[in-house]
mmCIF file of the N, C-alpha and C atoms, coordinates in Angstrom:
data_MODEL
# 
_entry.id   MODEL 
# 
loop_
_atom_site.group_PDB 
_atom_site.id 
_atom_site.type_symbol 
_atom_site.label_atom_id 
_atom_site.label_alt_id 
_atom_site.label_comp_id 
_atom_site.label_asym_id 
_atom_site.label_entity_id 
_atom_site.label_seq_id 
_atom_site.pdbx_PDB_ins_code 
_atom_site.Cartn_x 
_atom_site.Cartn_y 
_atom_site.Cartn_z 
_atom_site.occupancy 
_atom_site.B_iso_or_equiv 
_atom_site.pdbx_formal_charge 
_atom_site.auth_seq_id 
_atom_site.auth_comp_id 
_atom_site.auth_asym_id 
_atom_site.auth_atom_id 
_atom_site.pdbx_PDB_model_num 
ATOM 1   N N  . UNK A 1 1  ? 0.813  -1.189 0.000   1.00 0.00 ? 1  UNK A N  1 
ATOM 2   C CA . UNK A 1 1  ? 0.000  0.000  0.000   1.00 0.00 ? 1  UNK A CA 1 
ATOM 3   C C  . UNK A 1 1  ? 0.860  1.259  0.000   1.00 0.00 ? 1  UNK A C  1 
ATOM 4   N N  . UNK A 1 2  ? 1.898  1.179  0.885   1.00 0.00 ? 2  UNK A N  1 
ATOM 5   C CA . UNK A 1 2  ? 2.712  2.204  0.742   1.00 0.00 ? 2  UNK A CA 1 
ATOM 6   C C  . UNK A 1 2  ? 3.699  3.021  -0.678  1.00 0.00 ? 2  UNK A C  1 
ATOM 7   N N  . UNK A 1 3  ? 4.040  1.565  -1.119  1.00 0.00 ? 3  UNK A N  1 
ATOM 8   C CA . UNK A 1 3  ? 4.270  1.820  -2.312  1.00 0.00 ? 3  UNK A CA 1 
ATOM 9   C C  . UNK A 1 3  ? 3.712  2.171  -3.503  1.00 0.00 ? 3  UNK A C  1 
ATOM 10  N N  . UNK A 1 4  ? 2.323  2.065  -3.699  1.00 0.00 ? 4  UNK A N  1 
ATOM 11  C CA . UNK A 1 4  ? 1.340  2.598  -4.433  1.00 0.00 ? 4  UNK A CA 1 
ATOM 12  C C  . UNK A 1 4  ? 1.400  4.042  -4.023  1.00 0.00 ? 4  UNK A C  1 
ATOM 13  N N  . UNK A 1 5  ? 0.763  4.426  -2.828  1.00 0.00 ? 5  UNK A N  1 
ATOM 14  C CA . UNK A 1 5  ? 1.409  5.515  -2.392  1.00 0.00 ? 5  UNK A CA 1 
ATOM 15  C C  . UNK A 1 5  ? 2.620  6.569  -3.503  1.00 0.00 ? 5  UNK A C  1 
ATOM 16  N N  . UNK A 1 6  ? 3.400  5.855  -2.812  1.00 0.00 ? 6  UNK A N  1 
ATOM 17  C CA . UNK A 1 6  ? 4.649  6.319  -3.215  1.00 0.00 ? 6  UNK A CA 1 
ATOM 18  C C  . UNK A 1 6  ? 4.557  7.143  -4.879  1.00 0.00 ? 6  UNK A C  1 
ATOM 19  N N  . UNK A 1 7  ? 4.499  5.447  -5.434  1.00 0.00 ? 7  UNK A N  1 
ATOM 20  C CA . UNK A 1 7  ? 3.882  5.557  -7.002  1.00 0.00 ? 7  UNK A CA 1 
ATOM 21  C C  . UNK A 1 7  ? 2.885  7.235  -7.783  1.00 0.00 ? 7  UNK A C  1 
ATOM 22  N N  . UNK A 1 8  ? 1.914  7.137  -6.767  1.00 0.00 ? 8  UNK A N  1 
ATOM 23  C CA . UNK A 1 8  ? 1.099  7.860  -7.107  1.00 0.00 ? 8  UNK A CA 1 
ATOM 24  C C  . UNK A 1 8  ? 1.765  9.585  -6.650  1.00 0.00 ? 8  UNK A C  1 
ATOM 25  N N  . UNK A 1 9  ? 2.641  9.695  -6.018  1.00 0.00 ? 9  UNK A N  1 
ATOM 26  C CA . UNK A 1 9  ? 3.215  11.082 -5.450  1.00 0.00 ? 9  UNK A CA 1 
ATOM 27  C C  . UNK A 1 9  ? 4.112  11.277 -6.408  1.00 0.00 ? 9  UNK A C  1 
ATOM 28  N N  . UNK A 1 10 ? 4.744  10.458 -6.595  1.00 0.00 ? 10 UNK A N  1 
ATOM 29  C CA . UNK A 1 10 ? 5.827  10.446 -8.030  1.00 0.00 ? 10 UNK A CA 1 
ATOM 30  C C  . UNK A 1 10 ? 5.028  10.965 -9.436  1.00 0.00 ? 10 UNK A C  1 
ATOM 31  N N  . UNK A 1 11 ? 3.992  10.278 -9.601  1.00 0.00 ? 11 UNK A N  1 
ATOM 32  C CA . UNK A 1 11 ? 3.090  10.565 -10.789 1.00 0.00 ? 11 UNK A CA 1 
ATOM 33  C C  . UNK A 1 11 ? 2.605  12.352 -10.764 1.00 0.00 ? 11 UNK A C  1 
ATOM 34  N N  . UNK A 1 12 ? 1.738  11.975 -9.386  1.00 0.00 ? 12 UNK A N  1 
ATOM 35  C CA . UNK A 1 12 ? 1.416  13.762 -9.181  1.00 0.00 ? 12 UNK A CA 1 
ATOM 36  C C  . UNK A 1 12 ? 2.342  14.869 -9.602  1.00 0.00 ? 12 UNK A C  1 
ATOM 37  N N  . UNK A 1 13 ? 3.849  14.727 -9.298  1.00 0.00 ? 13 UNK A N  1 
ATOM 38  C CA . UNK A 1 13 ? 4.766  15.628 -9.329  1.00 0.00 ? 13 UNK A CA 1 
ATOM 39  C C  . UNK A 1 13 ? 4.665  16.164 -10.716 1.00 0.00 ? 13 UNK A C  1 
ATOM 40  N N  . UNK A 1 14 ? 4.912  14.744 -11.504 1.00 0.00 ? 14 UNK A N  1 
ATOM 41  C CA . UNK A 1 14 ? 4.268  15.109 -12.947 1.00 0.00 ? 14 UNK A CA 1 
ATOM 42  C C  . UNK A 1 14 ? 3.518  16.083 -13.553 1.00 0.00 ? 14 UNK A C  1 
ATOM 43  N N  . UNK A 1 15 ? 2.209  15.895 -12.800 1.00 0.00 ? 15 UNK A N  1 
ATOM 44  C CA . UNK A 1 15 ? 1.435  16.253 -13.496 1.00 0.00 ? 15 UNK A CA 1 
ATOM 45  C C  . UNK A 1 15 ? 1.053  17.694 -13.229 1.00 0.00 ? 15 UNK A C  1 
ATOM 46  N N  . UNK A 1 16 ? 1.488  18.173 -11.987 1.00 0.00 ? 16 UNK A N  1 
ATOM 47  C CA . UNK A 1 16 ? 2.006  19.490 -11.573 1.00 0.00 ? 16 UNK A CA 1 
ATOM 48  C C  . UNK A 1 16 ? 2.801  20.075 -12.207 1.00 0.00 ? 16 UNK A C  1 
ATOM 49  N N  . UNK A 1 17 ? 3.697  19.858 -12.750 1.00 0.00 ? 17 UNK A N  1 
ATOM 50  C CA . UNK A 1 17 ? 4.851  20.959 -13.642 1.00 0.00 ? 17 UNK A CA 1 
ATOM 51  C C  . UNK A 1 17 ? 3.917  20.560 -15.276 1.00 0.00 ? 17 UNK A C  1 
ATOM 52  N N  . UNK A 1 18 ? 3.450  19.997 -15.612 1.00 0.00 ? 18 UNK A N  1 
ATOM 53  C CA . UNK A 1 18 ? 2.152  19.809 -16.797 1.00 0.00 ? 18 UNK A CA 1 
ATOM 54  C C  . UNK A 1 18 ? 1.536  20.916 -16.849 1.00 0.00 ? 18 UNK A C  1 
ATOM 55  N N  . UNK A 1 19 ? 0.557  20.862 -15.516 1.00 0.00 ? 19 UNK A N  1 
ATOM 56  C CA . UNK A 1 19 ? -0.691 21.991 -15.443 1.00 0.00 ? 19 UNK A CA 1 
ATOM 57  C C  . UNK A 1 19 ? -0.178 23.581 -15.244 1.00 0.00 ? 19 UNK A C  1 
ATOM 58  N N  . UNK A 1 20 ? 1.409  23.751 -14.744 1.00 0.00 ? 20 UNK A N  1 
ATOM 59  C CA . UNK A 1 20 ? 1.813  24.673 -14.250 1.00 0.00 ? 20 UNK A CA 1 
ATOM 60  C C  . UNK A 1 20 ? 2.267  25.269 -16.012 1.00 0.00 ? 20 UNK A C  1 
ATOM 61  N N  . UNK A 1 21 ? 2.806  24.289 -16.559 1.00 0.00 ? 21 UNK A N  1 
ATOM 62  C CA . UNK A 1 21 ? 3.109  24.684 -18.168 1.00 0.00 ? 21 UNK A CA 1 
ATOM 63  C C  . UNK A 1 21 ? 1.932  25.114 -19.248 1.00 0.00 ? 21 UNK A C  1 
ATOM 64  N N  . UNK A 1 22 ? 0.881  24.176 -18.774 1.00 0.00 ? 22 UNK A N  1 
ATOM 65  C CA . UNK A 1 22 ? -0.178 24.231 -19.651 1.00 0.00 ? 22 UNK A CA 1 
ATOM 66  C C  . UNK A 1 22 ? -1.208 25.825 -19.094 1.00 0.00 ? 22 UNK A C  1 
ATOM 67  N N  . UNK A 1 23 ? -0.632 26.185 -18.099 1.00 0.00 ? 23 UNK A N  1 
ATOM 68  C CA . UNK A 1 23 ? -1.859 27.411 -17.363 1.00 0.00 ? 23 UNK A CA 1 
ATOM 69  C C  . UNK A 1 23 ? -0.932 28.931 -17.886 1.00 0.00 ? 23 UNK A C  1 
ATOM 70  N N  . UNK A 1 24 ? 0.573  28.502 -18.012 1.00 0.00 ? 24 UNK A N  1 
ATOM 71  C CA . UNK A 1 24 ? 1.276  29.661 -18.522 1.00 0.00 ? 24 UNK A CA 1 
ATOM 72  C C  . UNK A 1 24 ? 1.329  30.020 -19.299 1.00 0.00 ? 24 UNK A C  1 
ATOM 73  N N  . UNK A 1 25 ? 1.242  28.367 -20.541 1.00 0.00 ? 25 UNK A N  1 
ATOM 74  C CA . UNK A 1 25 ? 0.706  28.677 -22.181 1.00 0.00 ? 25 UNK A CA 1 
ATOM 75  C C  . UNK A 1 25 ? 0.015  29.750 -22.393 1.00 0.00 ? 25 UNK A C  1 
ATOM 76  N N  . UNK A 1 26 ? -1.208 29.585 -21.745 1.00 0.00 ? 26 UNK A N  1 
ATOM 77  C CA . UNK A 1 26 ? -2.680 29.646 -21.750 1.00 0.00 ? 26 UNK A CA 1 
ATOM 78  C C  . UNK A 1 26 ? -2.572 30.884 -21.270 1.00 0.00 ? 26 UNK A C  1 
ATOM 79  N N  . UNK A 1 27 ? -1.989 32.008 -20.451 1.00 0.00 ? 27 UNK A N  1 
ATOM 80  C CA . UNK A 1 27 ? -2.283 32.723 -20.283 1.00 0.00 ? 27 UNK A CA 1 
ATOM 81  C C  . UNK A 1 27 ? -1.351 33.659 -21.304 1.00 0.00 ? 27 UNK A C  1 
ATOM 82  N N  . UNK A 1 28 ? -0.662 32.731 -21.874 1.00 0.00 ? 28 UNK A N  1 
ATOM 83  C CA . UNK A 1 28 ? 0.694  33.887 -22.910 1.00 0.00 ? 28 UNK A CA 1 
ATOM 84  C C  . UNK A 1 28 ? -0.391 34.177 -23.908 1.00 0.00 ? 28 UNK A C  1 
ATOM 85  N N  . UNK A 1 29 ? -1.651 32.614 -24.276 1.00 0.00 ? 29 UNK A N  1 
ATOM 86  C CA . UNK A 1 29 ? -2.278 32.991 -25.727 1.00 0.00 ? 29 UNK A CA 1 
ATOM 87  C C  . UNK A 1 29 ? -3.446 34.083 -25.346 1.00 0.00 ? 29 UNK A C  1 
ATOM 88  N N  . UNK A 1 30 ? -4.032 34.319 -24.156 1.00 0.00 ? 30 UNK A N  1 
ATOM 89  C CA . UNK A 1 30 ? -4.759 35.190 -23.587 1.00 0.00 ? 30 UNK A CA 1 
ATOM 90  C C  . UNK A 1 30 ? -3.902 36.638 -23.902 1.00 0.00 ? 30 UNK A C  1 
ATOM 91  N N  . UNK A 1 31 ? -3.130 36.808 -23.459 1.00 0.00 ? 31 UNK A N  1 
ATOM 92  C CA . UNK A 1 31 ? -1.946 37.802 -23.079 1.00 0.00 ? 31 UNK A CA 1 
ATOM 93  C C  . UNK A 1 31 ? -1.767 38.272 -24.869 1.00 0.00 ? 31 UNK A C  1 
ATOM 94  N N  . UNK A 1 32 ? -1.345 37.457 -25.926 1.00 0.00 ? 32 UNK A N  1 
ATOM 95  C CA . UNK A 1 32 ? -1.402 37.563 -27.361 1.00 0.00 ? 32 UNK A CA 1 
ATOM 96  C C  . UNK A 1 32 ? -2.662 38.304 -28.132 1.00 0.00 ? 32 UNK A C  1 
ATOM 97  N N  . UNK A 1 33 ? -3.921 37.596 -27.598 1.00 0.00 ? 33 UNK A N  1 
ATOM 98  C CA . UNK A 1 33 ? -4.924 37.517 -27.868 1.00 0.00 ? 33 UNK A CA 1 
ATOM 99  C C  . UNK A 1 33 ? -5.584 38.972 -27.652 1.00 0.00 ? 33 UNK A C  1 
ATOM 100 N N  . UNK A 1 34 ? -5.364 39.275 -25.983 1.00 0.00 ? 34 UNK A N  1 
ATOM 101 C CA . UNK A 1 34 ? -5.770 40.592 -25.749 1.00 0.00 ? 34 UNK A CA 1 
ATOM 102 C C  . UNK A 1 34 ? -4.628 42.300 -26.903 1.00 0.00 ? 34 UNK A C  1 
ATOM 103 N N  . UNK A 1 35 ? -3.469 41.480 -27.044 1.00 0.00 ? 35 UNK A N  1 
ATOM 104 C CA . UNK A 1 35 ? -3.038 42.872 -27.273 1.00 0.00 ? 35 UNK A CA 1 
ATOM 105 C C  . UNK A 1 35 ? -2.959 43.384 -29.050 1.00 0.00 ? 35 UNK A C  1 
ATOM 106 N N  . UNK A 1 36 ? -3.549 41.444 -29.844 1.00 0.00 ? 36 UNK A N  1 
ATOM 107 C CA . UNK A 1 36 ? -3.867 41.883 -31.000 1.00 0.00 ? 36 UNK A CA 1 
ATOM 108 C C  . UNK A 1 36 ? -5.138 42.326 -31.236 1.00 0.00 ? 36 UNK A C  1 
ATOM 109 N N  . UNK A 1 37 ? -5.850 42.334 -30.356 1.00 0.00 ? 37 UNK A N  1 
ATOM 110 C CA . UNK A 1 37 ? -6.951 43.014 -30.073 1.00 0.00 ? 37 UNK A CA 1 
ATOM 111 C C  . UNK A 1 37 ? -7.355 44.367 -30.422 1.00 0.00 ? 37 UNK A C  1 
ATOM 112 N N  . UNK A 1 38 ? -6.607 44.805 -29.299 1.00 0.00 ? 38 UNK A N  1 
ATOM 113 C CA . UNK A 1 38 ? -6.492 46.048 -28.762 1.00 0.00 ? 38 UNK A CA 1 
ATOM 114 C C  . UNK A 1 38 ? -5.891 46.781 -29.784 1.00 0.00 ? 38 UNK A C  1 
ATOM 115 N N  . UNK A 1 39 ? -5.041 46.025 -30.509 1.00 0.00 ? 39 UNK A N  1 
ATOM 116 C CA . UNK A 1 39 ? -4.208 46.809 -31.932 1.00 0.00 ? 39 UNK A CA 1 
ATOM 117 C C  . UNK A 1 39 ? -5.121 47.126 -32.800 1.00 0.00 ? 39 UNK A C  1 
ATOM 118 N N  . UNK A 1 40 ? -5.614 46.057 -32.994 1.00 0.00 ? 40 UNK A N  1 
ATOM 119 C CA . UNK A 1 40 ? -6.288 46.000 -34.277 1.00 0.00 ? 40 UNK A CA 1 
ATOM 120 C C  . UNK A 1 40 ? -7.267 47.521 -33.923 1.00 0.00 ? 40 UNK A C  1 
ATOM 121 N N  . UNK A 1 41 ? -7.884 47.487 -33.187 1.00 0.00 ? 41 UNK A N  1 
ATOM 122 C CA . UNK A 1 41 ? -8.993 48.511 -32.420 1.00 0.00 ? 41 UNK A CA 1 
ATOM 123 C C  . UNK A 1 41 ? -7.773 50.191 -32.499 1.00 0.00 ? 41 UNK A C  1 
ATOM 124 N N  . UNK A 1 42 ? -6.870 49.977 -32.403 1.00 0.00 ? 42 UNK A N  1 
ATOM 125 C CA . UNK A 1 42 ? -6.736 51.102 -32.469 1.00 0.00 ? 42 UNK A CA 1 
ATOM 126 C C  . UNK A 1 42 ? -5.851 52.024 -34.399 1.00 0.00 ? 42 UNK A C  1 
ATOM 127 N N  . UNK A 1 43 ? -5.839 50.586 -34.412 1.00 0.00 ? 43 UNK A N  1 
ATOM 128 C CA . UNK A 1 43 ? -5.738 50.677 -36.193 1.00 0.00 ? 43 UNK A CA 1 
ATOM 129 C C  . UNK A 1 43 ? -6.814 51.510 -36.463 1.00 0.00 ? 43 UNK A C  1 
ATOM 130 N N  . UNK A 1 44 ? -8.092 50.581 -36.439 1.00 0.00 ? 44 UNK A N  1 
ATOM 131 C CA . UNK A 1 44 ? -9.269 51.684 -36.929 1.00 0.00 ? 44 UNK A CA 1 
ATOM 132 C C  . UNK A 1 44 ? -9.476 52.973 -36.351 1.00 0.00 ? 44 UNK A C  1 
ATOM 133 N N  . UNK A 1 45 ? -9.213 53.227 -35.486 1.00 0.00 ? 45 UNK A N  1 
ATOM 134 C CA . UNK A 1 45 ? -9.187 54.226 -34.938 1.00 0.00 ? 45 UNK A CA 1 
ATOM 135 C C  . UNK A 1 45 ? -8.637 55.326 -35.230 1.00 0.00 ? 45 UNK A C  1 
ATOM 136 N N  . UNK A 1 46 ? -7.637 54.903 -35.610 1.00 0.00 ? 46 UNK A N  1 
ATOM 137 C CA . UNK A 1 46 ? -6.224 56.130 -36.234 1.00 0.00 ? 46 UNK A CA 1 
ATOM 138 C C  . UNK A 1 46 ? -5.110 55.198 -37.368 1.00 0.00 ? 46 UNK A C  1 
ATOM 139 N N  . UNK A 1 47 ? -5.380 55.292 -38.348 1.00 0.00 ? 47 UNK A N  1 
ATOM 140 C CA . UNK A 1 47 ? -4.485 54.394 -39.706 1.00 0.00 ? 47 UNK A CA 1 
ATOM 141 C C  . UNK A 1 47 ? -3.423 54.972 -39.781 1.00 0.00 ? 47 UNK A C  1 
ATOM 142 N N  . UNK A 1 48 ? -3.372 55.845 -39.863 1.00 0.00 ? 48 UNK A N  1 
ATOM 143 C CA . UNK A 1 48 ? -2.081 56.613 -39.840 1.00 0.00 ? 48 UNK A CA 1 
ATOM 144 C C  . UNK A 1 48 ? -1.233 56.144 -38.643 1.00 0.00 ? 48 UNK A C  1 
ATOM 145 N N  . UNK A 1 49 ? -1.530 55.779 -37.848 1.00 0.00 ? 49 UNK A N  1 
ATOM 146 C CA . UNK A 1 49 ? -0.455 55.333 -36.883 1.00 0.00 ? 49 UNK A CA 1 
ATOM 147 C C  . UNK A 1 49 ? -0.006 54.257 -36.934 1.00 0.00 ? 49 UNK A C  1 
ATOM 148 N N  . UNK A 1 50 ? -0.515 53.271 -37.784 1.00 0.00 ? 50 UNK A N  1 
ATOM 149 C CA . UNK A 1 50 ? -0.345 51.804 -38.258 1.00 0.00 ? 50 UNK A CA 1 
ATOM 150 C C  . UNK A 1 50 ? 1.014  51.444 -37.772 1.00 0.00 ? 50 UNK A C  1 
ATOM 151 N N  . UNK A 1 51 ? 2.004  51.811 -38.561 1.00 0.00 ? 51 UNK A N  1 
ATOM 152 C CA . UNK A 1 51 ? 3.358  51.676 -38.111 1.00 0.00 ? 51 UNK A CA 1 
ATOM 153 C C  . UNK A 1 51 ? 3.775  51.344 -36.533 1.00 0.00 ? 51 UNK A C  1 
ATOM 154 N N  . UNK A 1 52 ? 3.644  52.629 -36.281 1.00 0.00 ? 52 UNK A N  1 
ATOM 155 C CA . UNK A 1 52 ? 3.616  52.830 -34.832 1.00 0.00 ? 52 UNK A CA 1 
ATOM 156 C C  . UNK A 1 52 ? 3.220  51.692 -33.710 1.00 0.00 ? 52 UNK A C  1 
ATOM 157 N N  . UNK A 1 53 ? 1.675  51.680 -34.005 1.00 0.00 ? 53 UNK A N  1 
ATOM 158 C CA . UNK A 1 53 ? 1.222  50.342 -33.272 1.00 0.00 ? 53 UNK A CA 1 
ATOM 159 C C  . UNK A 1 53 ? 1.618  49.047 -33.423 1.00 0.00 ? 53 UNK A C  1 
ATOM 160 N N  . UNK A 1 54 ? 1.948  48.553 -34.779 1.00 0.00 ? 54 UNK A N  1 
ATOM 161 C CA . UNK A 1 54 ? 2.882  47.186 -35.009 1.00 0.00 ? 54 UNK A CA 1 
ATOM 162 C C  . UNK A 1 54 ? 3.935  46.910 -34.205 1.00 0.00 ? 54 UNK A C  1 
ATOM 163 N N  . UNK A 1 55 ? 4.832  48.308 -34.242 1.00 0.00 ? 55 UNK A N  1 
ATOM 164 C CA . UNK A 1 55 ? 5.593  47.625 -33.382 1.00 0.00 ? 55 UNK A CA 1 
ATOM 165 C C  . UNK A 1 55 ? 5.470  47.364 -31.694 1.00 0.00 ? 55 UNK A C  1 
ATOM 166 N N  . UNK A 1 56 ? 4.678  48.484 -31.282 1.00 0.00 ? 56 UNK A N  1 
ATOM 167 C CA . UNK A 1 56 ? 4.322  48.223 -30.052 1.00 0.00 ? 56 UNK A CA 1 
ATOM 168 C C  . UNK A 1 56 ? 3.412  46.972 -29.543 1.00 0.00 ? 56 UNK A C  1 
ATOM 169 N N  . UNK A 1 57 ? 2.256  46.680 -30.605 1.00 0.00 ? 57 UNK A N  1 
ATOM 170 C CA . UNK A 1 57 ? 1.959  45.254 -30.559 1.00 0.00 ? 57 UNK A CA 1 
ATOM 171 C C  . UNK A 1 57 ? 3.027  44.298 -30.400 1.00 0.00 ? 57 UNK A C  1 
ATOM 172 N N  . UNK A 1 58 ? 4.248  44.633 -31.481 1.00 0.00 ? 58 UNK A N  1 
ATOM 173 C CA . UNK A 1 58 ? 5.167  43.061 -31.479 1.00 0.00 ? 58 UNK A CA 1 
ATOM 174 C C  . UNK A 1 58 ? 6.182  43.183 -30.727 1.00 0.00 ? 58 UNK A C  1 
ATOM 175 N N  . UNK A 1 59 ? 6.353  44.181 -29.659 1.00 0.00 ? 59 UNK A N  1 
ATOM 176 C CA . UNK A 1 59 ? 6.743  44.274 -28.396 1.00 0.00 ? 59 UNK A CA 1 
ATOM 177 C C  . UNK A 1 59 ? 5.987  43.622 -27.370 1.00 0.00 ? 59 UNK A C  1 
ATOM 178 N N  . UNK A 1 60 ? 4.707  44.031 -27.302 1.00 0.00 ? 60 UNK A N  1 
ATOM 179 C CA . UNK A 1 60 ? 3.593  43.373 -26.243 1.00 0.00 ? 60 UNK A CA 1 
ATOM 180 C C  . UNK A 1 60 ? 3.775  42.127 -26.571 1.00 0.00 ? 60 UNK A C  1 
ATOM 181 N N  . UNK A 1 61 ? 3.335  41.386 -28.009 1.00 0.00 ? 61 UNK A N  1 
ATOM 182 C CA . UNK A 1 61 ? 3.170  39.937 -27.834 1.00 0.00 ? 61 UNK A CA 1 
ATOM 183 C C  . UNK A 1 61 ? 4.521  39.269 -27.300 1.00 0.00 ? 61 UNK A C  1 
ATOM 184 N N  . UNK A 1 62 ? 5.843  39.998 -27.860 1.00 0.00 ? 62 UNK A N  1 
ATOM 185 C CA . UNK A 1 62 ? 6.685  39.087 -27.462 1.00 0.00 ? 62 UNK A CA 1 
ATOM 186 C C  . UNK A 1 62 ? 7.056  39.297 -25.839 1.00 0.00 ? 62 UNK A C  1 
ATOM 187 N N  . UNK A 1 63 ? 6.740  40.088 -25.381 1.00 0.00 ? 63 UNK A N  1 
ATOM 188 C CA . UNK A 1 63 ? 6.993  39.899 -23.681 1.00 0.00 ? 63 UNK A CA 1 
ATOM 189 C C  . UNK A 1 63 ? 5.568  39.101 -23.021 1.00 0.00 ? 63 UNK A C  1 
ATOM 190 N N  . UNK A 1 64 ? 4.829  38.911 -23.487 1.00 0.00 ? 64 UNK A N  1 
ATOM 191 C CA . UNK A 1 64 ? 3.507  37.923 -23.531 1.00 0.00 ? 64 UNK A CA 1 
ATOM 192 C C  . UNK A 1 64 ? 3.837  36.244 -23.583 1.00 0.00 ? 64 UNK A C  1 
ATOM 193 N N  . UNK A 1 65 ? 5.152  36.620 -24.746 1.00 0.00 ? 65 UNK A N  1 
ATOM 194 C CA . UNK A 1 65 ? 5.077  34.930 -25.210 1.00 0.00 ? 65 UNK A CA 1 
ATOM 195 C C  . UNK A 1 65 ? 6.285  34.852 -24.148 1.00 0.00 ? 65 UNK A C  1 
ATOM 196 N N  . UNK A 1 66 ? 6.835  35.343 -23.536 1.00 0.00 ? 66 UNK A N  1 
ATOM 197 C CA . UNK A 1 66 ? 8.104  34.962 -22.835 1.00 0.00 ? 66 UNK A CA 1 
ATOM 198 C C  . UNK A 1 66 ? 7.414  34.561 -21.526 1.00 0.00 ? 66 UNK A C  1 
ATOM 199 N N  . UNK A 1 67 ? 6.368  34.737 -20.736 1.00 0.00 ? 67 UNK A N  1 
ATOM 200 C CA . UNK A 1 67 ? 5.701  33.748 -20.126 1.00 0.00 ? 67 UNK A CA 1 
ATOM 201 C C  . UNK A 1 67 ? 5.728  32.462 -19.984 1.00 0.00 ? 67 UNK A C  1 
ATOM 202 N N  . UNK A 1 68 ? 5.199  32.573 -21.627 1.00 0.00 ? 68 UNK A N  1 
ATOM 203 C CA . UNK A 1 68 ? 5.491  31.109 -21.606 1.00 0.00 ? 68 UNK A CA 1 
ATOM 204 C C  . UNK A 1 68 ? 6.135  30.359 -22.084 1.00 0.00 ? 68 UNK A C  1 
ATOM 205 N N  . UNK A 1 69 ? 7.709  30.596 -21.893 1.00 0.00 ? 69 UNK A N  1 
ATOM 206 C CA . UNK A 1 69 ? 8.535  30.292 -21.942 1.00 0.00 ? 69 UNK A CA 1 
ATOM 207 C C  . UNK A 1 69 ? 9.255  29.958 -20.842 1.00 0.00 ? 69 UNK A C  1 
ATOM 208 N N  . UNK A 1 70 ? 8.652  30.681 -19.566 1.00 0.00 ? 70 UNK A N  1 
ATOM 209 C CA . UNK A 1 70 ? 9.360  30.869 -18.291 1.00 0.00 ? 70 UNK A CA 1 
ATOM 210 C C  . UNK A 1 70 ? 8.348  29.842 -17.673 1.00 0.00 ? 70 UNK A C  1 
ATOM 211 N N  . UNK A 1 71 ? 7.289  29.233 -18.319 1.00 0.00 ? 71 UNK A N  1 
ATOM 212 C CA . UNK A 1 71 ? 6.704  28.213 -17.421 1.00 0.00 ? 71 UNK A CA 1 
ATOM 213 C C  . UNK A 1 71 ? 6.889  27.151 -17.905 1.00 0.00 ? 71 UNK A C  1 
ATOM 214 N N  . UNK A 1 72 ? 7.742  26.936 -19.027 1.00 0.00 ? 72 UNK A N  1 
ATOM 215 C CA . UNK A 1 72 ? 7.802  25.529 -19.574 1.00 0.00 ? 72 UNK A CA 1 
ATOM 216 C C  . UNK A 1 72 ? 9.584  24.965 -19.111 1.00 0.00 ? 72 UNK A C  1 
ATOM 217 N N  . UNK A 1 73 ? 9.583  26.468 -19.334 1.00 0.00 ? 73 UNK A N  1 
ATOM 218 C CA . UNK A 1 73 ? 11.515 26.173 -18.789 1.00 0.00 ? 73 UNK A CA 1 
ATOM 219 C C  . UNK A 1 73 ? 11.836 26.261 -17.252 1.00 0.00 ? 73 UNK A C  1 
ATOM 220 N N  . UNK A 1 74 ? 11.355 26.806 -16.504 1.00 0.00 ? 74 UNK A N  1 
ATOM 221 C CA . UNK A 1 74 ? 11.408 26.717 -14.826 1.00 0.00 ? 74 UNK A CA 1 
ATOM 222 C C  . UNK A 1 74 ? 10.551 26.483 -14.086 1.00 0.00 ? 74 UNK A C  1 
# 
Protein backbone atom coordinates (compact mmCIF):
# COMPACT_ATOMS: atom_id res chain seq x y z
CA UNK A 1 0.00 0.00 0.00
CA UNK A 2 2.71 2.20 0.74
CA UNK A 3 4.27 1.82 -2.31
CA UNK A 4 1.34 2.60 -4.43
CA UNK A 5 1.41 5.52 -2.39
CA UNK A 6 4.65 6.32 -3.21
CA UNK A 7 3.88 5.56 -7.00
CA UNK A 8 1.10 7.86 -7.11
CA UNK A 9 3.21 11.08 -5.45
CA UNK A 10 5.83 10.45 -8.03
CA UNK A 11 3.09 10.56 -10.79
CA UNK A 12 1.42 13.76 -9.18
CA UNK A 13 4.77 15.63 -9.33
CA UNK A 14 4.27 15.11 -12.95
CA UNK A 15 1.43 16.25 -13.50
CA UNK A 16 2.01 19.49 -11.57
CA UNK A 17 4.85 20.96 -13.64
CA UNK A 18 2.15 19.81 -16.80
CA UNK A 19 -0.69 21.99 -15.44
CA UNK A 20 1.81 24.67 -14.25
CA UNK A 21 3.11 24.68 -18.17
CA UNK A 22 -0.18 24.23 -19.65
CA UNK A 23 -1.86 27.41 -17.36
CA UNK A 24 1.28 29.66 -18.52
CA UNK A 25 0.71 28.68 -22.18
CA UNK A 26 -2.68 29.65 -21.75
CA UNK A 27 -2.28 32.72 -20.28
CA UNK A 28 0.69 33.89 -22.91
CA UNK A 29 -2.28 32.99 -25.73
CA UNK A 30 -4.76 35.19 -23.59
CA UNK A 31 -1.95 37.80 -23.08
CA UNK A 32 -1.40 37.56 -27.36
CA UNK A 33 -4.92 37.52 -27.87
CA UNK A 34 -5.77 40.59 -25.75
CA UNK A 35 -3.04 42.87 -27.27
CA UNK A 36 -3.87 41.88 -31.00
CA UNK A 37 -6.95 43.01 -30.07
CA UNK A 38 -6.49 46.05 -28.76
CA UNK A 39 -4.21 46.81 -31.93
CA UNK A 40 -6.29 46.00 -34.28
CA UNK A 41 -8.99 48.51 -32.42
CA UNK A 42 -6.74 51.10 -32.47
CA UNK A 43 -5.74 50.68 -36.19
CA UNK A 44 -9.27 51.68 -36.93
CA UNK A 45 -9.19 54.23 -34.94
CA UNK A 46 -6.22 56.13 -36.23
CA UNK A 47 -4.48 54.39 -39.71
CA UNK A 48 -2.08 56.61 -39.84
CA UNK A 49 -0.45 55.33 -36.88
CA UNK A 50 -0.35 51.80 -38.26
CA UNK A 51 3.36 51.68 -38.11
CA UNK A 52 3.62 52.83 -34.83
CA UNK A 53 1.22 50.34 -33.27
CA UNK A 54 2.88 47.19 -35.01
CA UNK A 55 5.59 47.63 -33.38
CA UNK A 56 4.32 48.22 -30.05
CA UNK A 57 1.96 45.25 -30.56
CA UNK A 58 5.17 43.06 -31.48
CA UNK A 59 6.74 44.27 -28.40
CA UNK A 60 3.59 43.37 -26.24
CA UNK A 61 3.17 39.94 -27.83
CA UNK A 62 6.68 39.09 -27.46
CA UNK A 63 6.99 39.90 -23.68
CA UNK A 64 3.51 37.92 -23.53
CA UNK A 65 5.08 34.93 -25.21
CA UNK A 66 8.10 34.96 -22.84
CA UNK A 67 5.70 33.75 -20.13
CA UNK A 68 5.49 31.11 -21.61
CA UNK A 69 8.54 30.29 -21.94
CA UNK A 70 9.36 30.87 -18.29
CA UNK A 71 6.70 28.21 -17.42
CA UNK A 72 7.80 25.53 -19.57
CA UNK A 73 11.52 26.17 -18.79
CA UNK A 74 11.41 26.72 -14.83
Amino acid sequence: MIEVLAQASEQAQGITGSIQAGLGCLGAAIGVGIVGMKAAEAVGRNPDASGQILVQSIIGMALAEAVAFYSLFL
